[in-house]
N, C-alpha and C positions, 0 to 999 in steps of 0.2 A: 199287372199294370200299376203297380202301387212302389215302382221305383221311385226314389228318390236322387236328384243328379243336384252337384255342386256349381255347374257351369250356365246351367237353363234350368229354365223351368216347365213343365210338360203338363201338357192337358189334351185332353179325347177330343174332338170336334169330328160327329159326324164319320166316324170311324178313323177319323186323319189324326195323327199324332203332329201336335204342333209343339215346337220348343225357343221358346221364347227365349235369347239370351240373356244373361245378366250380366251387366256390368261387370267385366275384372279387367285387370291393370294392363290387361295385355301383354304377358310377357310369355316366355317360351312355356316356362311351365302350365302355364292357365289354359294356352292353346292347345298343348299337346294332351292338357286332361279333356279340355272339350270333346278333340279329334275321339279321345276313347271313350270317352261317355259315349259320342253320337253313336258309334261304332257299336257301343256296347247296345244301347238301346233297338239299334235297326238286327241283331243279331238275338237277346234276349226276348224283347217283345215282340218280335216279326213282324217288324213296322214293311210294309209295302208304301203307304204313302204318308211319305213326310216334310211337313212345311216349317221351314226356320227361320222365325222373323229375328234379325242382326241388330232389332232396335235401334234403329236412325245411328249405327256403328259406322263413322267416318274414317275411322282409320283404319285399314284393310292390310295386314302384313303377310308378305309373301308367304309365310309359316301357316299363318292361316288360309290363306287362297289353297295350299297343295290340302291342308283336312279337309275344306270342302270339294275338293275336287276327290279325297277317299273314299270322303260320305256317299255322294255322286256316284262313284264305282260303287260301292256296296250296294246301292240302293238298286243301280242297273242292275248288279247280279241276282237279283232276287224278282225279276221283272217288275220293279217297282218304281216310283216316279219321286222327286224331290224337287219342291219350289221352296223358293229363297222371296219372303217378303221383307216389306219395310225397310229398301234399302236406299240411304242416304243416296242421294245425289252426288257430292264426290265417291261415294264407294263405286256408287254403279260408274262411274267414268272407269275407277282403277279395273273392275272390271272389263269394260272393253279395250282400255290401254293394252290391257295382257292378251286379250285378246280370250278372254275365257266366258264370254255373254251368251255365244253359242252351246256354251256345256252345261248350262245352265237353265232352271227356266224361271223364270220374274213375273209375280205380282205386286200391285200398288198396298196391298195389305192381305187382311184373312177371307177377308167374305170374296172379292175376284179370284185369287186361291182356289176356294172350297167351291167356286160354281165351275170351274172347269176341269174336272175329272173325269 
C-alpha cells in the first residue's frame, strides 16, 4: 500500500482506496497514464472498492470517459464497486449527454461514498 502514482493521489478510508485526482494538462499522454496507474492500482493492491474523486474536473474528454469506463470493467471483474465523487456539474451533464450515468455510480463527495457500501 505504499505505492506512489503520478496522476492521483491515494489514501485508505475505512478500507476504500480513494484517488483523488491531480491537476494535469489533460492531454493524451496524462490520460492514458492515469488509465494505467488506475488499472495498475485495482490490479497490484486488489483494490475491490474504489472511490475517484475528479476534483470539480470540468472538462471530460472522450479519451478519458473510455478509462473510466476500463476502470469500471476491471473493478466489475473482480466483483468490486467504483464510485466517482466530486463531479463538476457540466462534467456530470457530459456524462449523461453520453449517456454513460448508468455505468457509473455518483456521490456528492467521500463521506455519502463511504456510508453506502
Amino acid at each position: 500500500m505504499g505505492r506512489t502514482y503520478q496522476c492521483f493521489d491515494l489514501e485508505w478510508v475505512e478500507g476504500v482506496a480513494v484517488a483523488r485526482l491531480r491537476r494535469g494538462n489533460l492531454d493524451e499522454g496524462w490520460i492514458d497514464l492515469l488509465g494505467d496507474e488506475l488499472l495498475r492500482l485495482i490490479a497490484a493492491e486488489k483494490v475491490r472498492r474504489l472511490v475517484i474523486s475528479l476534483g470539480e474536473m470540468e472538462c471530460l474528454y472522450s479519451l478519458l470517459l473510455g478509462k473510466l469506463l476500463r476502470v469500471q470493467r476491471a473493478i466489475n471483474a473482480v466483483d468490486g464497486r467504483l464510485k466517482l465523487i466530486d463531479v463538476a456539474p457540466l462534467a456530470r451533464e457530459v456524462f449523461a449527454v453520453c449517456r454513460l450515468e448508468v455505468q457509473f455510480e455518483f456521490a456528492p463527495d467521500l463521506e455519502a461514498a463511504l456510508g453506502d457500501w
